[in-house]
C-alpha positions in Angstrom: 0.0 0.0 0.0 1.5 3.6 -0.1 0.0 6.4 1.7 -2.1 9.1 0.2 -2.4 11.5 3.1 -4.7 10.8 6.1 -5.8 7.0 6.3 -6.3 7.1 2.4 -4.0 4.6 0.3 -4.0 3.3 -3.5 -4.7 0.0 -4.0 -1.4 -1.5 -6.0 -0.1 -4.5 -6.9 -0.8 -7.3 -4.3 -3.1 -5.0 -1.8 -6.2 -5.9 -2.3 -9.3 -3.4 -1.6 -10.5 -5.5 1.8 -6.2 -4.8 2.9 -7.0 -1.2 2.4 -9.9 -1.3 3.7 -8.7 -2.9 7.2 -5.6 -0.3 6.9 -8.1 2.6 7.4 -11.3 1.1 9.3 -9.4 -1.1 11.6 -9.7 -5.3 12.5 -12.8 -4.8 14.4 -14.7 -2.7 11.9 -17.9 -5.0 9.6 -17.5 -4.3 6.3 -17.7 -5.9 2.9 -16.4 -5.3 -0.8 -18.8 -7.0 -2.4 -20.9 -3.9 -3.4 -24.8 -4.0 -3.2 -25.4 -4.6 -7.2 -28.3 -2.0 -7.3 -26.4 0.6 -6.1 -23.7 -0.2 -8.4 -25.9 -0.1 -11.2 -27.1 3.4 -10.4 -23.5 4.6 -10.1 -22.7 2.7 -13.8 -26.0 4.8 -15.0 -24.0 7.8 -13.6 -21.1 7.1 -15.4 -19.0 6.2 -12.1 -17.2 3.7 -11.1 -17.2 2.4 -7.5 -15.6 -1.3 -7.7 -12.1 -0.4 -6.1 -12.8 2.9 -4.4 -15.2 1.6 -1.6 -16.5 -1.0 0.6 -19.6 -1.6 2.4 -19.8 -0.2 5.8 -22.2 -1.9 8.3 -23.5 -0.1 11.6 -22.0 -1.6 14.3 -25.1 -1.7 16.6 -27.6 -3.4 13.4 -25.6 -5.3 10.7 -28.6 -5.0 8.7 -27.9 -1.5 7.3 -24.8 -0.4 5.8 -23.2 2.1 3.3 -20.7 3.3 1.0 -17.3 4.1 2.5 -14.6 5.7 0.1 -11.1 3.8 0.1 -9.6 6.0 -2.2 -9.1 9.5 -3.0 -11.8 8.2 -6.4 -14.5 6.9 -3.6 -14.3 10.4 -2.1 -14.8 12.2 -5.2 -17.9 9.5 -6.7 -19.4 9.9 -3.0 -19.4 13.4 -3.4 -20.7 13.4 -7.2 -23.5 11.3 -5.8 -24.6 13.7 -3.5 -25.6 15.9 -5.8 
């Protein structure tokens, strides 16, 4: 992995996204890089990208609901295209 300022890093050659993902959130944190499909779809009818940029945040009091957390300095940019 090599840094990209604060807690951010690019995923390169053997670091996968889940490595980065651990790197930032920590051991104990639920999270998964499988991406919800639907809400890939709606970022492909965007024109973004997410696969490789985030992971799948789940609230630590009710795994049942969950969302996008940015990996990269890319997941922080589509995060903040979606929002508007």
């Amino acid at each position: 992995m090599e840094a990209w300022g604060i807690n951010y890093y690019r995923v390169s050659k053997g670091c996968s996204v889940g490595d980065v993902a651990r790197a930032q959130l920590g051991d104990s944190a639920v999270f998964d890089y499988a991406l919800p499909q639907s809400w890939v779809d709606d970022c492909f009818e965007r024109g973004l990208d997410p696969r490789g940029n985030m992971v799948w945040v789940y609230d630590e009091n009710d795994f049942r609901f969950g969302g996008p957390w940015p990996i990269t300095r890319r997941g922080i940019e589509i995060l903040a295209l979606l929002a508007r």
